[in-house]
C-alpha positions as a LaTeX table, in Angstrom:
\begin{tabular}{lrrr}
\hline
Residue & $x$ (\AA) & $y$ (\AA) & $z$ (\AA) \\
\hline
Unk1 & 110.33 & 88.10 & 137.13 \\
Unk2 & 111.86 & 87.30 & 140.81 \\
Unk3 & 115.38 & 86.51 & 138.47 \\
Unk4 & 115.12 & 89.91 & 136.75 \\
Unk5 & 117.24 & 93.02 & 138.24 \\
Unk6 & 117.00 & 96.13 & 136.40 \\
Unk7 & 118.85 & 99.08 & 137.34 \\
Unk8 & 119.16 & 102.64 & 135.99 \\
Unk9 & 122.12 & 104.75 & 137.17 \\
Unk10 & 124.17 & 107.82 & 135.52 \\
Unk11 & 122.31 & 107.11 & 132.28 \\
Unk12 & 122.65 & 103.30 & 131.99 \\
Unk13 & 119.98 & 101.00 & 131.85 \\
Unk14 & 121.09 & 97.59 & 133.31 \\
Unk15 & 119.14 & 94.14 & 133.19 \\
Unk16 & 120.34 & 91.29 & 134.52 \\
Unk17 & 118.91 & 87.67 & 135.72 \\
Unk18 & 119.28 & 83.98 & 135.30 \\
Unk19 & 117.16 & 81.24 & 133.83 \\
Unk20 & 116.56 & 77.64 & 134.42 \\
Unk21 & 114.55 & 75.24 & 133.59 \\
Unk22 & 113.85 & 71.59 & 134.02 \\
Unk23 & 112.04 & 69.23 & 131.50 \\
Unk24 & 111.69 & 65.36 & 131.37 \\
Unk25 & 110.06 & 63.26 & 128.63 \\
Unk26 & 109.46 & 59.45 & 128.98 \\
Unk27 & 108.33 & 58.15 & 126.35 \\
Unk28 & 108.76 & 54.43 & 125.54 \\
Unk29 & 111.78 & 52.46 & 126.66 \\
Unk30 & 113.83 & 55.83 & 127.13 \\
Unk31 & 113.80 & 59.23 & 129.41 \\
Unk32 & 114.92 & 62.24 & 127.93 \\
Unk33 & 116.33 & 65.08 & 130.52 \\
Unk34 & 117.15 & 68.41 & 129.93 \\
Unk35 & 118.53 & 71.28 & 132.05 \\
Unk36 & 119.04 & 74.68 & 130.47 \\
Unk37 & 120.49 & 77.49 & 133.02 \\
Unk38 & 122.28 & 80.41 & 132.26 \\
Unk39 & 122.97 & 84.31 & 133.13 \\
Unk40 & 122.58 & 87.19 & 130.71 \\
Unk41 & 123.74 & 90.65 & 131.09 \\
Unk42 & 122.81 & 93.74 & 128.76 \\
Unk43 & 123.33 & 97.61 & 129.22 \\
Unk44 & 121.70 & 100.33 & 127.49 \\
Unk45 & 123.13 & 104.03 & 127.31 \\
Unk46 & 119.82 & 106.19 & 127.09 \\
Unk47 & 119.33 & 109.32 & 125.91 \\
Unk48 & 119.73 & 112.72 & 127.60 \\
Unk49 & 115.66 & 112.92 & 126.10 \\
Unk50 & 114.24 & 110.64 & 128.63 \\
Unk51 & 113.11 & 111.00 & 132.33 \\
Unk52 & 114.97 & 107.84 & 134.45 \\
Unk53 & 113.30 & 109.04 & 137.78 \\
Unk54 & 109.81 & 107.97 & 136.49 \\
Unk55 & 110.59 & 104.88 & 135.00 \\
Unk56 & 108.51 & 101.75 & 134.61 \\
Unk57 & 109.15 & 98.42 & 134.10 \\
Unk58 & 106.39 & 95.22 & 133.71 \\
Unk59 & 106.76 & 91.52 & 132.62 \\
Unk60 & 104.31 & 89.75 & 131.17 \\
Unk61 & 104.01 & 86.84 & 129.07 \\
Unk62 & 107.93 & 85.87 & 129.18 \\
Unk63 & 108.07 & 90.03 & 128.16 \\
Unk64 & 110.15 & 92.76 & 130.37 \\
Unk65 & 108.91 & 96.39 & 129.06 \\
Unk66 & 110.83 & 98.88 & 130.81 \\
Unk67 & 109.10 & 102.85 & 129.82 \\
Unk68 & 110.88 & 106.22 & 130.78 \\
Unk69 & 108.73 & 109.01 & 129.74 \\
Unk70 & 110.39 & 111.98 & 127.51 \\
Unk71 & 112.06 & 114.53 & 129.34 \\
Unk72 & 109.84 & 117.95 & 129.04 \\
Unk73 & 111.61 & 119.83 & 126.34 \\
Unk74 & 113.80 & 122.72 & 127.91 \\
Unk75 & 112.85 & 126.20 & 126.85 \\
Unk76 & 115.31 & 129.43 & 126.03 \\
Unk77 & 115.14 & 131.60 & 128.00 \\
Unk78 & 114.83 & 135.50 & 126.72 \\
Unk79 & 117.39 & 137.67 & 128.50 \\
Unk80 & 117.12 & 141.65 & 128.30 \\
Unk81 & 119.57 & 143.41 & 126.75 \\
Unk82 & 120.30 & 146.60 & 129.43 \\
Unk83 & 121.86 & 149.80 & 127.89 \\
Unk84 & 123.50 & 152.40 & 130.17 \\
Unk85 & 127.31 & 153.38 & 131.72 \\
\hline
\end{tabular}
């Protein structure tokens, strides 16, 4: 989770972060090394429907869950009609 940056601005969700790990297997007459590293890079437009000041995000288990709560729905608003000169 230290490798993990998300960021939400103007209605983009943005998570970005880099892997690496190490393994070695000796087994035998041989040694088998392995080094897989790499950055990834997504972006998500969200919807006008959700609330990006009260968004969440938790990892757990190799899993990033980011939440944003729904937006309360906006109500019309009744205007009265005035008659007169």
């Amino acid at each position: 989770p230290e490798e993990i940056e998300v960021t939400v601005e103007d209605g983009l969700l943005t998570i970005q972060g880099q892997t690496g790990v190490e393994g070695e297997d000796g087994e035998g007459n041989y040694v088998v090394r392995e080094r897989r590293v790499g950055k990834f890079h997504r972006a998500f437009r969200l919807s006008d429907a959700v609330d990006t000041s009260k968004a969440e995000s938790h990892y757990e288990d190799g899993v990033l869950t980011v939440t944003f709560p729904k937006v309360e729905a906006k109500k019309a608003k009744r205007l009265e009609v005035k008659v007169g000169k």
